[in-house]
PyMOL Python script that loads the backbone (N, CA, C, O; Angstrom):
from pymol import cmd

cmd.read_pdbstr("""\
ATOM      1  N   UNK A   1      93.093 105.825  91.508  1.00  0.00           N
ATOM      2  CA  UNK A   1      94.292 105.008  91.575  1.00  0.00           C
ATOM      3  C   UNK A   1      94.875 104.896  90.176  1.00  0.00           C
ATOM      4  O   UNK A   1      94.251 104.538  89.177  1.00  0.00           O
ATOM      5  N   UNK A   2      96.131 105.244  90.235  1.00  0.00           N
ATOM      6  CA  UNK A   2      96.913 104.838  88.558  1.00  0.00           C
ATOM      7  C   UNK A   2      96.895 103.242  88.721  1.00  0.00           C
ATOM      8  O   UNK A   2      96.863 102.475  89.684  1.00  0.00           O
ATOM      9  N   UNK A   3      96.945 103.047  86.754  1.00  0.00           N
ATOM     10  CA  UNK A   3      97.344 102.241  86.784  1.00  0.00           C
ATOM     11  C   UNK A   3      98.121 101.340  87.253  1.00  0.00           C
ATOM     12  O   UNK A   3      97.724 100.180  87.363  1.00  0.00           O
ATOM     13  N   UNK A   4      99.352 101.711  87.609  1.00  0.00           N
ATOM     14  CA  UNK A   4     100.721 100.843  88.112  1.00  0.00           C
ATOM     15  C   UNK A   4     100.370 100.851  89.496  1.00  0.00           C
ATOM     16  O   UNK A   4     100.982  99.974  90.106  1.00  0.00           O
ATOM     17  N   UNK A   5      99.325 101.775  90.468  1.00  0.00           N
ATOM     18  CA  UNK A   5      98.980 101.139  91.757  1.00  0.00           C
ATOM     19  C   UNK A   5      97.871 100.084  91.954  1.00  0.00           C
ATOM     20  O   UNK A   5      97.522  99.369  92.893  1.00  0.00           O
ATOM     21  N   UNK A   6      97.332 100.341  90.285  1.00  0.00           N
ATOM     22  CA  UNK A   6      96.051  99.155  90.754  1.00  0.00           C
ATOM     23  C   UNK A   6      96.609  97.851  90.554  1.00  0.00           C
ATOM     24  O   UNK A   6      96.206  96.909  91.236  1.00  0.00           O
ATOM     25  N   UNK A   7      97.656  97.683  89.530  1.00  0.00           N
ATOM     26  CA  UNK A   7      98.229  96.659  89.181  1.00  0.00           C
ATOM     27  C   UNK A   7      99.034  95.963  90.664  1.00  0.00           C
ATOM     28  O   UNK A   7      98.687  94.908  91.196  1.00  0.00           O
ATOM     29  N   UNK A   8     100.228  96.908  91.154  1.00  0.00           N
ATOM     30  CA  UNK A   8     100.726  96.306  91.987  1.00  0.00           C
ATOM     31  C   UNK A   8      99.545  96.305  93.343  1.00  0.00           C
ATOM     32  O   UNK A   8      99.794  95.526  94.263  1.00  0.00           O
ATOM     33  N   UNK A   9      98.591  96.963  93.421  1.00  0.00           N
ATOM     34  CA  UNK A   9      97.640  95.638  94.471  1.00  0.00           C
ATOM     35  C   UNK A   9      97.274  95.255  93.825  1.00  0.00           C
ATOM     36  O   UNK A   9      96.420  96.142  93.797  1.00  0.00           O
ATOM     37  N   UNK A  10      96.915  94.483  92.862  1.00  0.00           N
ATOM     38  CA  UNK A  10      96.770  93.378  92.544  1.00  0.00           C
ATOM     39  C   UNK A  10      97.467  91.740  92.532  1.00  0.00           C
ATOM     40  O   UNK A  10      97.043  90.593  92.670  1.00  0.00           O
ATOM     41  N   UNK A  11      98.897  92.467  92.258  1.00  0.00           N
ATOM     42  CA  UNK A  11     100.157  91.775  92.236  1.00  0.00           C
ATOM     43  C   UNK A  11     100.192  91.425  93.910  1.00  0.00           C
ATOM     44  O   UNK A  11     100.498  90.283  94.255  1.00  0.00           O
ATOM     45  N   UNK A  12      99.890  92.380  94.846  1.00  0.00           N
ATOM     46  CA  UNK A  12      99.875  91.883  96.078  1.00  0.00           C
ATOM     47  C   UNK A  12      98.421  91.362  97.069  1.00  0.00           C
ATOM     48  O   UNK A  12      98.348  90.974  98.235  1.00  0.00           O
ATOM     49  N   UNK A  13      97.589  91.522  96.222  1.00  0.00           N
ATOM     50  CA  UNK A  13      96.299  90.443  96.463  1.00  0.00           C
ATOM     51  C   UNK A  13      96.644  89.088  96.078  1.00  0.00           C
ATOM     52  O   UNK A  13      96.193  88.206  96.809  1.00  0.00           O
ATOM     53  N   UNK A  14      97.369  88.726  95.054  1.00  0.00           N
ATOM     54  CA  UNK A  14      97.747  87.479  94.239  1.00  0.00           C
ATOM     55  C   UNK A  14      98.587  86.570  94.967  1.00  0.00           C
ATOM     56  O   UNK A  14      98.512  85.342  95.017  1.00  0.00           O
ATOM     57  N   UNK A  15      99.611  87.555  95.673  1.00  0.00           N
ATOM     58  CA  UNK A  15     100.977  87.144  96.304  1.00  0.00           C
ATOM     59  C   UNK A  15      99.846  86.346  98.004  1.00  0.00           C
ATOM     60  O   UNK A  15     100.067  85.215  98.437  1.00  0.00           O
ATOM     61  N   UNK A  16      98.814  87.259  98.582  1.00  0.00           N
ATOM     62  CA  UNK A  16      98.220  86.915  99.332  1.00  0.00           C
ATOM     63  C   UNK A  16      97.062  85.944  99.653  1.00  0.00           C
ATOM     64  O   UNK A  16      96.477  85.548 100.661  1.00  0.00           O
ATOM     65  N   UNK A  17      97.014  85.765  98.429  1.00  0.00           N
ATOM     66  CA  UNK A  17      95.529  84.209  98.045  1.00  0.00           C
ATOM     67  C   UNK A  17      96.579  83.266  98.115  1.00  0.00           C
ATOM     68  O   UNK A  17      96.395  82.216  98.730  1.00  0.00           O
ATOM     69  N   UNK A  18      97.755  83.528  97.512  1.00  0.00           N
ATOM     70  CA  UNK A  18      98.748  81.760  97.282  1.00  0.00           C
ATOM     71  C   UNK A  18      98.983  81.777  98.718  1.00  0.00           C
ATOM     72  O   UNK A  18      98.621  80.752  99.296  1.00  0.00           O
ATOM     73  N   UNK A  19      99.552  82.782  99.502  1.00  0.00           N
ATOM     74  CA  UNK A  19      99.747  81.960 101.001  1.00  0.00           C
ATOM     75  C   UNK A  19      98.797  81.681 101.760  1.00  0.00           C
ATOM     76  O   UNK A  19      98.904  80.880 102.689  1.00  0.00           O
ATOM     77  N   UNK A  20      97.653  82.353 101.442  1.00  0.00           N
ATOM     78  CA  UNK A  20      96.171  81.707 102.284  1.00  0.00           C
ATOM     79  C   UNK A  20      95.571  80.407 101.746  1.00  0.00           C
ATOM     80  O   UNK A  20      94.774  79.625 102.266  1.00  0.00           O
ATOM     81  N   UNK A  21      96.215  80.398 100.487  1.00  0.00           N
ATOM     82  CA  UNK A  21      96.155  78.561  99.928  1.00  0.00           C
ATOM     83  C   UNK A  21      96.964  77.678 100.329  1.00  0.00           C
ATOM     84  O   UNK A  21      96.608  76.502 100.400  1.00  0.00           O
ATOM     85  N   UNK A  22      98.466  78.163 100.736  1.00  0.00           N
ATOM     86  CA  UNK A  22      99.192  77.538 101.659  1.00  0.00           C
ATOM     87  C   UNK A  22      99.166  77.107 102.584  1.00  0.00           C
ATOM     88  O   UNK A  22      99.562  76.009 102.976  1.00  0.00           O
ATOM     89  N   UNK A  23      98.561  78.142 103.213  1.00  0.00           N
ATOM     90  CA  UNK A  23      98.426  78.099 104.595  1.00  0.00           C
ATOM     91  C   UNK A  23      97.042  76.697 105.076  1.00  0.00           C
ATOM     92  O   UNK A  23      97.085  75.775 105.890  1.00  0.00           O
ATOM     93  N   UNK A  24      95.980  77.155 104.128  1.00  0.00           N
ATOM     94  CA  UNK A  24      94.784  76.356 104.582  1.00  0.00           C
ATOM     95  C   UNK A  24      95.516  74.869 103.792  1.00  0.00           C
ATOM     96  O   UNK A  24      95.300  74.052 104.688  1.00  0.00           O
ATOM     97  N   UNK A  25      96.106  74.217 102.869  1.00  0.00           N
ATOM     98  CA  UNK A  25      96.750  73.243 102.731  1.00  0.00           C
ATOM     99  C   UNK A  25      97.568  72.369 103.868  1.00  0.00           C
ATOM    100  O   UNK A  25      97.513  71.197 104.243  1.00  0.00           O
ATOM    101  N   UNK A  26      98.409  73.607 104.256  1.00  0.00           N
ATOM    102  CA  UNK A  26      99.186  72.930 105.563  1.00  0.00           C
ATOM    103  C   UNK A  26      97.944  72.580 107.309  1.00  0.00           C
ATOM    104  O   UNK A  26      98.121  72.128 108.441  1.00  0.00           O
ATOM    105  N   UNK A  27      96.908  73.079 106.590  1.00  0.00           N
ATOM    106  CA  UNK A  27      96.354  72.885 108.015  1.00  0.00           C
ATOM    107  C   UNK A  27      95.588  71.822 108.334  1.00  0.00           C
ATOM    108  O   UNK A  27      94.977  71.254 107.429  1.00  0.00           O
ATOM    109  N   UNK A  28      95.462  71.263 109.979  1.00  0.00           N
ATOM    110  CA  UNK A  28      95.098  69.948 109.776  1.00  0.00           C
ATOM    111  C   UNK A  28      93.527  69.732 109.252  1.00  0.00           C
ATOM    112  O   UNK A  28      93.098  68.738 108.666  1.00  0.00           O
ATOM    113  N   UNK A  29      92.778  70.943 109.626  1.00  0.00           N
ATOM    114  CA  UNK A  29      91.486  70.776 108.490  1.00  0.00           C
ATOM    115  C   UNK A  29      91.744  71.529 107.702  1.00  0.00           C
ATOM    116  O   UNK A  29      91.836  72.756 107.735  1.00  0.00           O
ATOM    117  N   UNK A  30      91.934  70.493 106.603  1.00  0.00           N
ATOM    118  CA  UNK A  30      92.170  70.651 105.255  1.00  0.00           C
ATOM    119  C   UNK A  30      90.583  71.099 104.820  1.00  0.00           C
ATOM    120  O   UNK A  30      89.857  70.273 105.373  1.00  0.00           O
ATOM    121  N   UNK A  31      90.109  71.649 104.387  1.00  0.00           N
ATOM    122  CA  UNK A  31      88.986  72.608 103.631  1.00  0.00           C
ATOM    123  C   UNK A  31      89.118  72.486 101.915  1.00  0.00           C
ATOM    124  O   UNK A  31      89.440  73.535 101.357  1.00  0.00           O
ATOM    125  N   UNK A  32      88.920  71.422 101.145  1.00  0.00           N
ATOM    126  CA  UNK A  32      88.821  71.089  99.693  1.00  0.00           C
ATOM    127  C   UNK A  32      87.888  72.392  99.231  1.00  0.00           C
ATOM    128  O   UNK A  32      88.330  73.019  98.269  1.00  0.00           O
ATOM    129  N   UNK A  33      86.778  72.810  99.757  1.00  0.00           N
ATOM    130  CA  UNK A  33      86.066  73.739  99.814  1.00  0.00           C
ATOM    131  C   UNK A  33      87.125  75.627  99.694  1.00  0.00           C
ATOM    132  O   UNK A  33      87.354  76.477  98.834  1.00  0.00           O
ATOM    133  N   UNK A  34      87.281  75.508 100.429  1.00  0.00           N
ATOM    134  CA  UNK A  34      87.799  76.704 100.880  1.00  0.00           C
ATOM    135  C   UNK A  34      88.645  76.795 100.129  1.00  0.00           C
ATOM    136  O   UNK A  34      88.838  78.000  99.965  1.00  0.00           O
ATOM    137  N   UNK A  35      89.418  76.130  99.436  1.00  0.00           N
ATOM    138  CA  UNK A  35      90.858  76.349  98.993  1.00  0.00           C
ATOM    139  C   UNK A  35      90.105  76.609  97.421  1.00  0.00           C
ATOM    140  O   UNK A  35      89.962  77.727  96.926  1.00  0.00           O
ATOM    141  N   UNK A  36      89.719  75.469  96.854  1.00  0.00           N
ATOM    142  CA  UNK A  36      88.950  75.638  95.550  1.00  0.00           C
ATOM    143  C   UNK A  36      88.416  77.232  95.553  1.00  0.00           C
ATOM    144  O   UNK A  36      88.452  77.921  94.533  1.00  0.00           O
ATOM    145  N   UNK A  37      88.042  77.598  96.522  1.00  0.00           N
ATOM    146  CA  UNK A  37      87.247  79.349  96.074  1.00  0.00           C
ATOM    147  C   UNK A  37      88.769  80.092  96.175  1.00  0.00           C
ATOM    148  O   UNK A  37      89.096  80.840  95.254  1.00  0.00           O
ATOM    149  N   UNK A  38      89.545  79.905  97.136  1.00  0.00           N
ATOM    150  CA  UNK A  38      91.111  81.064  96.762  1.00  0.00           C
ATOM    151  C   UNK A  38      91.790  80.492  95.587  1.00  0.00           C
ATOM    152  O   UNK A  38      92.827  81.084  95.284  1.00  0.00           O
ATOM    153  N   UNK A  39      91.486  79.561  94.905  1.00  0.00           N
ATOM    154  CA  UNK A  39      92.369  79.440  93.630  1.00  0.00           C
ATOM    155  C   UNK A  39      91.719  80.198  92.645  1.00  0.00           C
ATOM    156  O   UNK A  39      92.382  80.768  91.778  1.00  0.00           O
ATOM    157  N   UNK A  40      90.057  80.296  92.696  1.00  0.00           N
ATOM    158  CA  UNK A  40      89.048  80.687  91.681  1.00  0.00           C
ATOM    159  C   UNK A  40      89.259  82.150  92.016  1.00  0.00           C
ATOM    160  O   UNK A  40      89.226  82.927  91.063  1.00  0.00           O
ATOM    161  N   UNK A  41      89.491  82.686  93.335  1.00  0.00           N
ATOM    162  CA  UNK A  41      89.790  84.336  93.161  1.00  0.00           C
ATOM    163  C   UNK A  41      91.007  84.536  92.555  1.00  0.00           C
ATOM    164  O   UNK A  41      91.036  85.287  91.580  1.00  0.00           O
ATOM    165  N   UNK A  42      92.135  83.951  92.984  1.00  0.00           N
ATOM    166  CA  UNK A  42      93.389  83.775  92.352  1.00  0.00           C
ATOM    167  C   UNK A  42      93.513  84.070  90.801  1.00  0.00           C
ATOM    168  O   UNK A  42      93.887  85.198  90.480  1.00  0.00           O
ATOM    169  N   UNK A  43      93.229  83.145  89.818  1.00  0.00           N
ATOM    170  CA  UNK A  43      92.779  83.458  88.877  1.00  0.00           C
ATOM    171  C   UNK A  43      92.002  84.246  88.467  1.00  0.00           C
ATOM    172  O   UNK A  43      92.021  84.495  87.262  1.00  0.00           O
ATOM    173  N   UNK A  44      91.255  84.767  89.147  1.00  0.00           N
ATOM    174  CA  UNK A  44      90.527  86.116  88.351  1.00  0.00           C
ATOM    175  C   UNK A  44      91.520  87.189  89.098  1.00  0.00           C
ATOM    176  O   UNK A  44      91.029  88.317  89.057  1.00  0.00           O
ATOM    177  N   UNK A  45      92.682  87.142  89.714  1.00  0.00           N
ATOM    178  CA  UNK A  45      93.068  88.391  89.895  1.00  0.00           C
ATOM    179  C   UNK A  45      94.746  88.142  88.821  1.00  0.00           C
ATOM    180  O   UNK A  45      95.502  89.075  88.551  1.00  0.00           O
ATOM    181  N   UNK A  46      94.948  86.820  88.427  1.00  0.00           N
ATOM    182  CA  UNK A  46      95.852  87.136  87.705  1.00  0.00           C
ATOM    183  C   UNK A  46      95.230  87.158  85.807  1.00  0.00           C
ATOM    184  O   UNK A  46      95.994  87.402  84.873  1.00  0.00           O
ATOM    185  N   UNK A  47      93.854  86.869  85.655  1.00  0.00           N
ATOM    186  CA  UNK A  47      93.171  87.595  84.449  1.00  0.00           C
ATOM    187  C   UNK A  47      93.454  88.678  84.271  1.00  0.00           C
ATOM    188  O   UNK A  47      94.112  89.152  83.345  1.00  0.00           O
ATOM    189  N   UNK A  48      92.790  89.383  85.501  1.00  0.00           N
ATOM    190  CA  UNK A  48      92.774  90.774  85.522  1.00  0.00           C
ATOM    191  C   UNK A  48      94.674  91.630  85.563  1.00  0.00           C
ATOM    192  O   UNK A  48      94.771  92.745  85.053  1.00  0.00           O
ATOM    193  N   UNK A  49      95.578  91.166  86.000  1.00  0.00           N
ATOM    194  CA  UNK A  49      96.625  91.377  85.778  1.00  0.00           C
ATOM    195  C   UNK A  49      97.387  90.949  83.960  1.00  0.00           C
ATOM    196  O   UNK A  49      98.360  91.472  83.416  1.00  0.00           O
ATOM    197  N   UNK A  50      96.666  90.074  83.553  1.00  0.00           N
ATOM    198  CA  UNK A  50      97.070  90.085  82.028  1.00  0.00           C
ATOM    199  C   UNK A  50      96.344  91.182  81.029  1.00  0.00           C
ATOM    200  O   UNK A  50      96.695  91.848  80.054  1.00  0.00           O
ATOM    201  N   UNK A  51      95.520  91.061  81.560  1.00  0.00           N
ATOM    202  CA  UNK A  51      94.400  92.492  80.980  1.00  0.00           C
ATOM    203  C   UNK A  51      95.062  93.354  81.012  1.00  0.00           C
ATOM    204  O   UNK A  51      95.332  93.843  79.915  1.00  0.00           O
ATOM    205  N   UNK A  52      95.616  93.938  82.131  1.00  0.00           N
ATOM    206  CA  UNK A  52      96.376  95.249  81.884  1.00  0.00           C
ATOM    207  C   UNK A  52      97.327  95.099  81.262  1.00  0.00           C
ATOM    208  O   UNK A  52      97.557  95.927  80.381  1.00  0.00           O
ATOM    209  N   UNK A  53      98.256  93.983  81.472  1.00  0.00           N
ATOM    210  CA  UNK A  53      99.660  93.886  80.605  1.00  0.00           C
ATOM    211  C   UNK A  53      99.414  93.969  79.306  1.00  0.00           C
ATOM    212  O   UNK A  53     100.119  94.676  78.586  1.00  0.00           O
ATOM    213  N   UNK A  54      98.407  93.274  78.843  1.00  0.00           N
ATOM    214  CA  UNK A  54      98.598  93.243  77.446  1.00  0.00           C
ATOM    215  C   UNK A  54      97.961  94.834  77.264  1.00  0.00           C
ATOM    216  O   UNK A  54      98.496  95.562  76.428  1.00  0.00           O
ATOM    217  N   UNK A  55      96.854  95.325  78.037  1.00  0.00           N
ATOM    218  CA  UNK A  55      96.638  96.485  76.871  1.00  0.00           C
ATOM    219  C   UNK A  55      97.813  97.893  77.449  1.00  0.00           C
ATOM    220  O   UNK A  55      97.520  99.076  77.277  1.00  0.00           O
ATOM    221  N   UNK A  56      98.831  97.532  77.980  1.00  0.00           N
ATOM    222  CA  UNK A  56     100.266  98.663  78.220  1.00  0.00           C
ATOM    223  C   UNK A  56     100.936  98.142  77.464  1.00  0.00           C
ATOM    224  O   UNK A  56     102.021  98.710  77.584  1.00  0.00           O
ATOM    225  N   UNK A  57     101.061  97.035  76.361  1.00  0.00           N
ATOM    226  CA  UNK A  57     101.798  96.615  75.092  1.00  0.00           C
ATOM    227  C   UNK A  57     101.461  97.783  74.341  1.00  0.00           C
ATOM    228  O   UNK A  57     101.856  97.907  73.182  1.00  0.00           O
TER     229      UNK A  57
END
""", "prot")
cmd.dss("prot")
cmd.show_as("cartoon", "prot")
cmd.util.cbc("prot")
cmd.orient("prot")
């Protein structure tokens, strides 16, 4: 995979944790649990998206 395809899935793994954080927010069992682990993948997939940005500077 090139770069610019690993990036944009990444960019669209990222786009897909925030609405599965949405989603489990809006729901009536709310899961404090569940949501805390898609923010913690979240962030490691937008780490990993600064990683590349900065080293294509």
């Amino acid at each position: 995979m090139t770069t610019e395809g690993h990036v944009a899935a990444l960019e669209r793994r990222h786009q897909e944790l925030d609405r599965q954080i949405q989603a489990e927010i809006k729901s009536t069992r709310y899961d404090e649990m569940a949501i805390s682990a898609l923010k913690r993948k979240k962030l490691e997939v937008k780490d990993e998206l600064y990683k590349y940005a900065a080293s294509s500077q």
